[in-house]
C-alpha positions as CSV (number, residue, x, y, z in Angstrom):
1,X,-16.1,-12.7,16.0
2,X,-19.0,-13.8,18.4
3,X,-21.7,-11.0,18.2
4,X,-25.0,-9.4,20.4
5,X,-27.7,-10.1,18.5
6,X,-29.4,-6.8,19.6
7,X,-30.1,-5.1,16.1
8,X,-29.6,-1.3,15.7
9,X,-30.2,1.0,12.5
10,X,-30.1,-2.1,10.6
11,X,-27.1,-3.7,11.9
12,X,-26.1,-6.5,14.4
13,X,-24.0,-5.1,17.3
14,X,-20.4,-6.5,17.8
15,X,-18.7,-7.1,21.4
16,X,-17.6,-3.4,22.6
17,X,-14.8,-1.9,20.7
18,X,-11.8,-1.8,23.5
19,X,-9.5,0.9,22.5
20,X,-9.4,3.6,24.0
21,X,-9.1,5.7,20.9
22,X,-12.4,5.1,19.1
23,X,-14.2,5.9,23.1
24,X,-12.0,8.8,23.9
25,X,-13.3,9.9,20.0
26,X,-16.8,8.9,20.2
27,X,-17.2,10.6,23.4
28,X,-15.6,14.0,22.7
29,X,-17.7,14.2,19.7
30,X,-21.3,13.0,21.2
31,X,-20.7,15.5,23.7
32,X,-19.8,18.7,21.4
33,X,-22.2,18.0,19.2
34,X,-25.3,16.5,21.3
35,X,-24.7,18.5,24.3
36,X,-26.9,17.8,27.6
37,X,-26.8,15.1,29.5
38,X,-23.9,13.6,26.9
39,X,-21.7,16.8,28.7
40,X,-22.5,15.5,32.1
41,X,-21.4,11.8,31.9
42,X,-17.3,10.9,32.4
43,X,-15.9,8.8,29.6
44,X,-15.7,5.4,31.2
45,X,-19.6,5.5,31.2
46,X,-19.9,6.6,28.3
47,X,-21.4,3.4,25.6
48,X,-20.5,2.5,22.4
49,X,-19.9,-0.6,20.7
50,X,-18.7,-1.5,17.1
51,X,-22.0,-2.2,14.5
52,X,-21.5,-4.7,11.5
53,X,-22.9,-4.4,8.4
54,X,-20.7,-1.3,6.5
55,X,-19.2,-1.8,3.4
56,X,-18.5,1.5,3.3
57,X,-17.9,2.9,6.2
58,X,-17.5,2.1,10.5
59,X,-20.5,2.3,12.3
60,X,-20.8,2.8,16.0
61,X,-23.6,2.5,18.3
62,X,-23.5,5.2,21.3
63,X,-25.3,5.8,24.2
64,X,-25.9,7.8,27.8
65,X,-25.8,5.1,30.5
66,X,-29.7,4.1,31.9
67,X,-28.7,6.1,35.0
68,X,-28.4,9.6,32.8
69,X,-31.4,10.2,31.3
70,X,-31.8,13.4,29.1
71,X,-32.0,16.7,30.3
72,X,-33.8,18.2,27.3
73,X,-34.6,17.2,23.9
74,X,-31.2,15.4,23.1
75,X,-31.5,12.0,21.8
76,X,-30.3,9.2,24.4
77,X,-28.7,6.7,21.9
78,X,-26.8,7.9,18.2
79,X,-25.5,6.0,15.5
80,X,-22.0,7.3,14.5
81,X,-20.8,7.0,11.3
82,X,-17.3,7.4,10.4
83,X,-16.3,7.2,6.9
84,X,-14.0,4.3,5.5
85,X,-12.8,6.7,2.8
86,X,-10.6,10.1,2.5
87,X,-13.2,12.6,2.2
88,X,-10.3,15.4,1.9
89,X,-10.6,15.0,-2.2
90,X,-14.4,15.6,-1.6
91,X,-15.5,18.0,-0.2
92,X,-18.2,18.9,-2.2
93,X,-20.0,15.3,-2.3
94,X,-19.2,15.5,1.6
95,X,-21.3,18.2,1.5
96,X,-24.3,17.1,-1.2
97,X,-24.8,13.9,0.9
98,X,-25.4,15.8,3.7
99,X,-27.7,18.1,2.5
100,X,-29.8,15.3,0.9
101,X,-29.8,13.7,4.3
102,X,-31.3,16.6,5.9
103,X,-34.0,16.8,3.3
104,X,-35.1,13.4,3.3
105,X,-35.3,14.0,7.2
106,X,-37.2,17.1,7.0
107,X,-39.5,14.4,4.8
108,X,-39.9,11.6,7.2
109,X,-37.6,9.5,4.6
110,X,-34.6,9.0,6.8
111,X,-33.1,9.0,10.3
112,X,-32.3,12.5,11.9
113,X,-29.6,14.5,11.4
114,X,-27.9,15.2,14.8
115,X,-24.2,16.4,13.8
116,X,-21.6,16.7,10.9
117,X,-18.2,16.3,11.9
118,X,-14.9,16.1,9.9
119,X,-14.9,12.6,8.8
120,X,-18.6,11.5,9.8
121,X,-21.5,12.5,11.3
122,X,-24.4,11.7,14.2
123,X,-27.7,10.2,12.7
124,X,-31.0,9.7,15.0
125,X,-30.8,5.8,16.2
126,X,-34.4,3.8,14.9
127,X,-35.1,0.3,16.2
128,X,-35.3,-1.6,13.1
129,X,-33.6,-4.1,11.7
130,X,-32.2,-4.4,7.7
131,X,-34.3,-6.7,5.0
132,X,-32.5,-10.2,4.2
133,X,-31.3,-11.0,0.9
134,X,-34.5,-13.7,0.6
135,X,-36.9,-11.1,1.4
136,X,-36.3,-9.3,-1.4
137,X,-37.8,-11.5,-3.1
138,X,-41.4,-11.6,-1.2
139,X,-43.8,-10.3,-3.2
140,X,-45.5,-8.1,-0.8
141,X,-42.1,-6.7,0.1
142,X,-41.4,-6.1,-3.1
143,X,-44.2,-4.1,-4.0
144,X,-43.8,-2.0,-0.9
145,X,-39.6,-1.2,-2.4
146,X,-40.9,-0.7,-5.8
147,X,-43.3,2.2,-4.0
148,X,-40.3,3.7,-1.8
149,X,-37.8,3.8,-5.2
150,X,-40.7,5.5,-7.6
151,X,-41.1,8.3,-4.3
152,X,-37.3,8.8,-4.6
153,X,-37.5,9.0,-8.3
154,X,-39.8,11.6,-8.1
155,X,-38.1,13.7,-5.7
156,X,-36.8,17.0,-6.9
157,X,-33.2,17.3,-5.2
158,X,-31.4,21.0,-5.5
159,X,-28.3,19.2,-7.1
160,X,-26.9,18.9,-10.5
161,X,-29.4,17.1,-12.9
162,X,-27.1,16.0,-15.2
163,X,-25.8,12.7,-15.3
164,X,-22.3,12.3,-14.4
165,X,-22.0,10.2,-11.3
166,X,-21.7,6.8,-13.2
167,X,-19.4,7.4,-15.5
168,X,-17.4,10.0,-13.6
169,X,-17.2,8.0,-10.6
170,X,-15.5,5.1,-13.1
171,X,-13.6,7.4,-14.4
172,X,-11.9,8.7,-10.7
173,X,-11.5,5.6,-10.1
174,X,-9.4,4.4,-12.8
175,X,-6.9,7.4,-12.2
176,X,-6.7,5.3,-8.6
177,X,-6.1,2.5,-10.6
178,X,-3.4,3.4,-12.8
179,X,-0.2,1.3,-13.2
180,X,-1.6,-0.6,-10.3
181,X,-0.8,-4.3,-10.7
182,X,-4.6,-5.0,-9.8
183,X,-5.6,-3.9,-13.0
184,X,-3.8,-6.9,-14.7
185,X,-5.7,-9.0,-12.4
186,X,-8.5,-7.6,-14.1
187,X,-7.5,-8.0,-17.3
188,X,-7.4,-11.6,-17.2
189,X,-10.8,-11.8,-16.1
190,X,-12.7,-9.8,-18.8
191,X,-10.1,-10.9,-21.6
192,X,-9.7,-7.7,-22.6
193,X,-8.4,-4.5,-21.3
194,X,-10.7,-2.8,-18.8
195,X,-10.9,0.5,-20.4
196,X,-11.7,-0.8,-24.0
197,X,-14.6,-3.1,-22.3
198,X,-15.7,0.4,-20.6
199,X,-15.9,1.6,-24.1
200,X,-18.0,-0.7,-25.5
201,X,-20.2,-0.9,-22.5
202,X,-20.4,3.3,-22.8
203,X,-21.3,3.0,-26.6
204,X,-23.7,0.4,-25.9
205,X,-25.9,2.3,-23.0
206,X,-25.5,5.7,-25.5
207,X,-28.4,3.4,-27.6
208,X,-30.2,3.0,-24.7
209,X,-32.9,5.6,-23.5
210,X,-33.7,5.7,-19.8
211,X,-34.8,8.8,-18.3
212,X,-32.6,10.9,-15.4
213,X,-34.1,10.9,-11.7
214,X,-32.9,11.7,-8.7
215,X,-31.5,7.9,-7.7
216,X,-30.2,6.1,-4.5
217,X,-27.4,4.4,-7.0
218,X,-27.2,1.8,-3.4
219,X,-30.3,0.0,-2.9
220,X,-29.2,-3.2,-1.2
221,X,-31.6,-5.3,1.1
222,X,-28.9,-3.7,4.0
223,X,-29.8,-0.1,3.0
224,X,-33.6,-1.0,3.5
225,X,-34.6,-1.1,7.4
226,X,-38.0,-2.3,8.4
227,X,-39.0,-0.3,11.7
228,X,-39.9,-2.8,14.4
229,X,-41.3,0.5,16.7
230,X,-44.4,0.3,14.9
231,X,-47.3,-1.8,15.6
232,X,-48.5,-4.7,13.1
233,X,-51.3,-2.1,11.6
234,X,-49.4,0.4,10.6
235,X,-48.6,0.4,6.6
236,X,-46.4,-1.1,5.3
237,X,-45.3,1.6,3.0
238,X,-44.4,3.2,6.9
239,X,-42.6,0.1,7.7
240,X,-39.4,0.1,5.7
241,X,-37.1,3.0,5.4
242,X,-34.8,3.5,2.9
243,X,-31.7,4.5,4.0
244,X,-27.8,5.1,3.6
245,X,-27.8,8.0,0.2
246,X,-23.9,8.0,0.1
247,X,-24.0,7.5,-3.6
248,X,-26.8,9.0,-4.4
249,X,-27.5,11.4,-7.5
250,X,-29.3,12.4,-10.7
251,X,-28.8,9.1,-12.9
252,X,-30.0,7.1,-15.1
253,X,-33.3,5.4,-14.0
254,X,-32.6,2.3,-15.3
255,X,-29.3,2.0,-13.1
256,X,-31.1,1.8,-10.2
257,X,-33.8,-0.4,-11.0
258,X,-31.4,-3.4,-11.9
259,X,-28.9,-2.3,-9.4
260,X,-31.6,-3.2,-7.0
261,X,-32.3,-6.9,-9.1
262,X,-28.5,-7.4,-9.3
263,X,-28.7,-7.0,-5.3
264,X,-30.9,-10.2,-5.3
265,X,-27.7,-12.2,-6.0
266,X,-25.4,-11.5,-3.1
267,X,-25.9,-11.8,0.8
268,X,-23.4,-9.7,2.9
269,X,-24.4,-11.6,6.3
270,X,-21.5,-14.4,5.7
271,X,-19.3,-13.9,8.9
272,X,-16.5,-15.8,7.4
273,X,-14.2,-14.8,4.0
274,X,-14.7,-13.6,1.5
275,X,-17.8,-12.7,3.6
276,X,-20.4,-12.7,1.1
277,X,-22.5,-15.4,-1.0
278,X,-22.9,-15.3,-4.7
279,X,-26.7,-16.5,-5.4
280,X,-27.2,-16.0,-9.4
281,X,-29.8,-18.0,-9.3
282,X,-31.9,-15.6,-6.7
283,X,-31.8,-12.9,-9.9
284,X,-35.5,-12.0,-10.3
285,X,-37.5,-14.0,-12.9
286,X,-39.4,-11.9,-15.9
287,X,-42.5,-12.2,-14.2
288,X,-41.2,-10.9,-10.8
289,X,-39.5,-8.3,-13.1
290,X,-43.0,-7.0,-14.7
291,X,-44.7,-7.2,-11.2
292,X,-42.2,-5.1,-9.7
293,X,-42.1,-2.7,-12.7
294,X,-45.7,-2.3,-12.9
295,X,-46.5,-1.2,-10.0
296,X,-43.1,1.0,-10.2
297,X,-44.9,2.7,-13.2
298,X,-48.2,3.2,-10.8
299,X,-47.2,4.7,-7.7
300,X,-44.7,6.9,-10.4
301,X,-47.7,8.1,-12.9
302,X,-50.2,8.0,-9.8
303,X,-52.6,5.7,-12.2
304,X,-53.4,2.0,-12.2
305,X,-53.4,1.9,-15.9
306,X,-50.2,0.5,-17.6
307,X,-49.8,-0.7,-20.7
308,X,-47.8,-3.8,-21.6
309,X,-45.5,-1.4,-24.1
310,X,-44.5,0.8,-20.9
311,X,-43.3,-2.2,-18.9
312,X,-40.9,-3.1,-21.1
313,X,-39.8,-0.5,-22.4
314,X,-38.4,-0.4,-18.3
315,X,-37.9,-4.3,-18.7
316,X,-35.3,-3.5,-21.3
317,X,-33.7,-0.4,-19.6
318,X,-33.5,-2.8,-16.7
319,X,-31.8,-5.7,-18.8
320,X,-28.9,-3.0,-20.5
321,X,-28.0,-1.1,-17.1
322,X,-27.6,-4.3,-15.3
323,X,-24.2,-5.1,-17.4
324,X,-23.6,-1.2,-15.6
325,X,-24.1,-1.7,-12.3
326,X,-22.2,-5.2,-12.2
327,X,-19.1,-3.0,-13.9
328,X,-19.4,-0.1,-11.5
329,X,-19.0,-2.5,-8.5
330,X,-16.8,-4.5,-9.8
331,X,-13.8,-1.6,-10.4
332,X,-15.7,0.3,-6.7
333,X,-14.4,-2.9,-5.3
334,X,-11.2,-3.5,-6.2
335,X,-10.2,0.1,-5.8
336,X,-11.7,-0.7,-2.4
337,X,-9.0,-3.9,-2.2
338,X,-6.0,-2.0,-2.0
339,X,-7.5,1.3,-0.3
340,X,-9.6,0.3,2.9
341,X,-9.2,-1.5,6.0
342,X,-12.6,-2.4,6.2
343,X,-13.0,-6.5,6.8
344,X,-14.6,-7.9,3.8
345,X,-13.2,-9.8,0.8
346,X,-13.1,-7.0,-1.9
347,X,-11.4,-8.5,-4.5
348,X,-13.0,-11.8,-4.7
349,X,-16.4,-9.9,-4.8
350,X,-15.2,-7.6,-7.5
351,X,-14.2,-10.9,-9.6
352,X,-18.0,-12.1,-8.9
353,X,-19.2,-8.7,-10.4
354,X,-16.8,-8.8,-13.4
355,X,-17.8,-12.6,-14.0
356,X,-21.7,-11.2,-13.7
357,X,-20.9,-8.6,-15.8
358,X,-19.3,-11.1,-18.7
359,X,-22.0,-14.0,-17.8
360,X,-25.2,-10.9,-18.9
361,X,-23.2,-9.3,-21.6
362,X,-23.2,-12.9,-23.4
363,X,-26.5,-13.4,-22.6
364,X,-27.3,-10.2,-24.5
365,X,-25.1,-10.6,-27.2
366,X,-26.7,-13.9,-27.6
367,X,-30.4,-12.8,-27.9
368,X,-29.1,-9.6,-29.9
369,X,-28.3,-12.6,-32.7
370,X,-31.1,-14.6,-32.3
371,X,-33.1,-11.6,-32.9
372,X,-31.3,-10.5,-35.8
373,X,-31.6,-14.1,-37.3
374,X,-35.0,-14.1,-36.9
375,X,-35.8,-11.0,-38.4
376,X,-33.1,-11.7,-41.8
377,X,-35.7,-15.3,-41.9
378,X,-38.9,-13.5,-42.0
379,X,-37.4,-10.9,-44.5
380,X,-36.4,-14.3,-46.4
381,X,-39.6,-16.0,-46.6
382,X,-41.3,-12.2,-46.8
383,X,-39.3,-11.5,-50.0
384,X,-40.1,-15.5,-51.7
385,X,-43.9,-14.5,-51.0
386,X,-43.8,-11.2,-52.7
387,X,-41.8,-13.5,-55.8
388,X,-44.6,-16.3,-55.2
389,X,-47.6,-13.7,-55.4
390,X,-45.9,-11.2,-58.7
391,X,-45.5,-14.4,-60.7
392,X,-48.9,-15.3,-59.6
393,X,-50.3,-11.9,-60.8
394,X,-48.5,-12.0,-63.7
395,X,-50.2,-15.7,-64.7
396,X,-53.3,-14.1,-64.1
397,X,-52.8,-10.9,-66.2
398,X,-51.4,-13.4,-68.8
399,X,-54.3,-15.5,-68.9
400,X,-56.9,-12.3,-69.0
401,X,-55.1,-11.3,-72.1
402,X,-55.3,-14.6,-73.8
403,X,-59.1,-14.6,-73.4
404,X,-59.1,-11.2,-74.6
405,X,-58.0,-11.6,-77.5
């Protein structure tokens, strides 16, 4: 599909949307909940047009004609969000994403609020358009994120601390899943079954300590806008804008940290099927890693002194939770492949996951042995030294006796 390349909220528009049900929709709802000059326009003047760049969910861009301007402190131009999943069954994340929303307003870390309606809500439009999968990688950038995920990180949410969203999110999932024929599909990809590799993987991160902080769970270069309303001198901590806390929660630190790495691999702007590139090779080197890290650790502890021992102690939460956050998008997508009518190529990128997943586990498991080699040969030659040096003492003692006597 041929589209504007007017960028809004982080998304490149799409040619109008022409039925009449998604205007007759969009209309009734900007004017109940918006009010003003959005009551005193008819429908046919009414603007919206289709936005790319949801995974999750449909995006609209809406709008009061230039010859209506506002009549008092409604905004002129909304993004509306309608969600790509049944919310029915939850109700109560419904309601914890919106809350966080409005806090993280109320904070300058997010768009407005302007409505919450069954099924979506009304966020304040910013002109800014979303980071590229390359720019992730810019140092500067980088830097700049690994400020904006400590703040979050350090937020104190009024939600539940403890952390169940990974595992209980797999687990809901699963019940979707069961006796569906996808999860034979699956099966031939790991080798195994899926819920005795979830096992392992469970047991494995249960060794693992990574502290619980309020995390984003999402943070994709689409879910990070950089304003283009503000001029060149303005910082650049002001400049990007994290947005989009659909999956947020209290998790696992580590979680989010490679989720964001893992994110390095895969560029959602292909316009053609599956509609996505796999990059592997874009995966952050070590030294990137520590860089980011470090100055994680800064803006976190509000010091400039970090030692060596604290970086990877992150490196290495970092390294386990990456086999997590390739699983937990691998199974999110291919529930997604039989459940959404969203125009994206689920399944394939839920094989590209799972293959991810396999390609680090191995990796692990491979160090994990060279490691344990390593140490059993310095034990060796260890334990020959100790023989080497008590024969040696006894010689000695032997020879102090002879002369004795």
């Amino acid at each position: 599909m041929k589209m504007n390349n007017e960028i809004l909220n982080g998304v490149k528009l799409m040619e109008t949307e022409k039925t009449d049900e998604i205007r007759v929709k969009g209309y009734n709802i900007c004017k109940e909940y918006l009010n003003g000059a959005w009551g005193l326009i008819r429908p046919d003047e009414f603007i919206i047009k289709k936005l790319s760049g949801g995974l999750s969910n449909f995006l609209y861009y809406c709008a009061l004609p230039e010859s209506q301007k506002p009549i008092g402190n409604e905004p002129s131009k909304v993004l509306m969000r309608i969600y790509g999943q049944d919310h029915s069954d939850m109700q109560m994340k419904f309601i914890t994403e919106c809350v966080i929303f409005t806090l993280l307003s109320e904070n300058n870390r997010g768009p407005r609020l302007h409505g919450v309606f069954p099924g979506g809500r009304l966020e304040e439009y910013i002109p800014a358009r979303p980071l590229t999968t390359d720019e992730l990688a810019d140092d500067n950038l980088s830097l700049v994120i690994a400020d904006s995920i400590a703040e979050i990180h350090a937020m104190e949410v009024p939600i539940s601390k403890e952390p169940r969203w990974l595992w209980g999110s797999i687990e809901s999932w699963l019940r979707k899943l069961e006796n569906n024929r996808e999860l034979l599909k699956v099966r031939k990809i790991l080798g195994t079954d899926l819920k005795e590799e979830l096992r392992w993987l469970r047991n494995y991160l249960s060794k693992i300590h990574s502290p619980v902080v309020f995390c984003h769970n999402d943070l994709q270069e689409g879910n990070i806008l950089k304003r283009t309303d503000v001029n060149e001198n303005t910082q650049e901590t002001k400049n990007l804008m994290i947005i989009d806390f659909e999956y947020c929660a209290y998790n696992y630190r580590g979680f989010d940290l490679a989720n964001h790495f893992c994110e390095s691999m895969y560029d959602y702007t292909n316009e053609e099927g599956p509609y996505f590139w796999s990059k592997p090779e874009n995966y952050p080197s070590i030294e990137k890693q520590e860089k980011f890290v470090r100055r994680y650790l800064s803006k976190l502890n509000k010091t400039d002194v970090i030692i060596d021992d604290e970086v990877d102690v992150v490196i290495n939460e970092i390294r386990a939770y990456t086999l997590a956050s390739h699983m937990y998008w691998a199974i999110w997508s291919v529930v997604n492949s039989v459940m959404t009518t969203i125009e994206f190529d689920y399944w394939n990128y839920g094989k590209a996951r799972f293959n991810s997943y396999l390609n680090h586990k191995m990796a692990i498991l491979q160090d994990e042995e060279e490691e344990e080699a390593r140490l059993i040969a310095a034990e060796t030659v260890l334990q020959r030294t100790d023989g080497k040096d008590e024969i040696q003492m006894s010689r000695t003692r032997a020879s102090s006796l002879i002369e004795t006597n």
